[in-house]
C-alpha positions as a printed Julia matrix, in Angstrom:
125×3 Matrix{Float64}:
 -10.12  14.71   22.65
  -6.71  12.63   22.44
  -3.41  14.53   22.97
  -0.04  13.33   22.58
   3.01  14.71   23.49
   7.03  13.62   23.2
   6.45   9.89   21.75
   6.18   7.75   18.51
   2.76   6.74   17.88
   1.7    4.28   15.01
  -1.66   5.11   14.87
  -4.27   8.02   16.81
  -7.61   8.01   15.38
 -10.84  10.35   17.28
 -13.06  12.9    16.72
 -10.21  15.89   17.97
  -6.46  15.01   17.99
  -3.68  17.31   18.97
  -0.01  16.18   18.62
   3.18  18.06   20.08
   6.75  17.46   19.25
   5.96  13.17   18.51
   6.1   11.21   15.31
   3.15   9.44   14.32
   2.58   7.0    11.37
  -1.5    7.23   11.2
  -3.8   10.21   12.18
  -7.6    9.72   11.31
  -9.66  12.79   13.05
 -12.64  14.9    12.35
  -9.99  17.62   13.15
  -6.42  17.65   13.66
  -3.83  19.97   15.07
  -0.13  19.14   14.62
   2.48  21.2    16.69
   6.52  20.66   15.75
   5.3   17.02   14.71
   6.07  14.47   12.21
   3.34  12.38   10.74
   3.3    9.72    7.85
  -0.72   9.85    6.82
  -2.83  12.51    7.6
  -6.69  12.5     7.12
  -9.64  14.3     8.74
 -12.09  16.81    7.93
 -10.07  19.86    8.83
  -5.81  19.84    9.75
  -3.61  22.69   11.63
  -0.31  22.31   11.35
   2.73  24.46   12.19
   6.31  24.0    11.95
   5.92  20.16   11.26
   7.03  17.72    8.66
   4.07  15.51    6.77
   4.1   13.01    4.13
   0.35  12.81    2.86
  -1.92  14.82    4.34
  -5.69  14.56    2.81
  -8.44  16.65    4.17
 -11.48  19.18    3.46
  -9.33  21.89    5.2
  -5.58  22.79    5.79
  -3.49  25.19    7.11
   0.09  24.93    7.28
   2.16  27.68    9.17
   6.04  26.4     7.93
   5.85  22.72    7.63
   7.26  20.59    4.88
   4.77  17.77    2.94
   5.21  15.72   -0.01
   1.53  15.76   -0.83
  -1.35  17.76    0.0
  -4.82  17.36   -1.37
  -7.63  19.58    0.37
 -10.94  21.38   -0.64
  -9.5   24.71    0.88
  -5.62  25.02    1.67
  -4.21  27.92    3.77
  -0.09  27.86    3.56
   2.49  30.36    4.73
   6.02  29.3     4.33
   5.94  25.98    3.79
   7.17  23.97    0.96
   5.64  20.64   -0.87
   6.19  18.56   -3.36
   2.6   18.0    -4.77
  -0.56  19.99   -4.03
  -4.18  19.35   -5.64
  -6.8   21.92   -4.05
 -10.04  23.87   -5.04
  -9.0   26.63   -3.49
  -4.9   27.86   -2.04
  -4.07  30.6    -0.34
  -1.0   31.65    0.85
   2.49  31.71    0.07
   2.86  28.15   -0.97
   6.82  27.2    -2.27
   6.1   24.17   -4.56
   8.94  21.26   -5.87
   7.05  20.89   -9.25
   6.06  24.07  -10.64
   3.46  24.01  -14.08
   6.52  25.14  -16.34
   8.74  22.07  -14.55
   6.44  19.75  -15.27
   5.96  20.76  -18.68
   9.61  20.63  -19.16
   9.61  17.34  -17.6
   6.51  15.87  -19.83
   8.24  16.96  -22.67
  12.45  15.08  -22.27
  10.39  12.11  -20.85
   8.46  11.89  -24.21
  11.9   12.8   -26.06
  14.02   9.95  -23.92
  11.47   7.42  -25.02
  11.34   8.63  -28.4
  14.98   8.23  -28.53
  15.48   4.93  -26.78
  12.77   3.32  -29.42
  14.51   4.4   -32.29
  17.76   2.68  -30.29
  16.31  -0.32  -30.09
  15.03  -0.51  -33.74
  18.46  -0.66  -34.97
């Protein structure tokens, strides 16, 4: 089991990591626990986080206990008050506060199709 504690890391990779109050760029782990942490890639078979900020964070299982991410993809995803951008999962539970809702997207979709629709008729003339 690897633990790290106060640093910046670039990379941690093992079978059980655990990671308090560092950054870290890479974590590859059968399982991973993250503890008031930063992290730029996250992948292993199962991740605990809590109160931590993640960029990409791929694995079978998550649970996130108030931790910001810009993408989440999981078989099974646990979240209570935590916020991301983009989240693709079987199966959520939880409370989870997402950036891009169905109706925003649909709403996006829909003036991107209408700016290009626009600009092409622009540049016909």
């Amino acid at each position: 089991m690897s633990h790290e504690s106060g640093s910046i890391i670039a990379a941690v990779t093992g079978d059980s990591v655990e990671i308090d109050q560092s950054a870290v760029r890479q974590v590859d782990a059968e399982r991973v626990e993250l503890r008031q942490a930063a992290a730029q890639h996250v992948h292993g078979e199962s991740m605990d986080a809590a109160e931590s900020a993640m960029f990409a964070v791929r694995a079978g299982e998550v649970h996130m206990r108030d931790c910001a991410t810009f993408a989440v993809m999981g078989e099974r995803v646990n979240v209570r008050e935590s916020t991301t951008l983009l989240l693709f999962a079987r199966s959520v539970e939880g409370d989870v506060r997402s950036a891009i809702t169905p109706a925003a997207a649909f709403a996006f979709g829909l003036g991107a199709v209408a700016g290009i629709a626009i600009l092409r008729r622009l540049r016909r003339r």
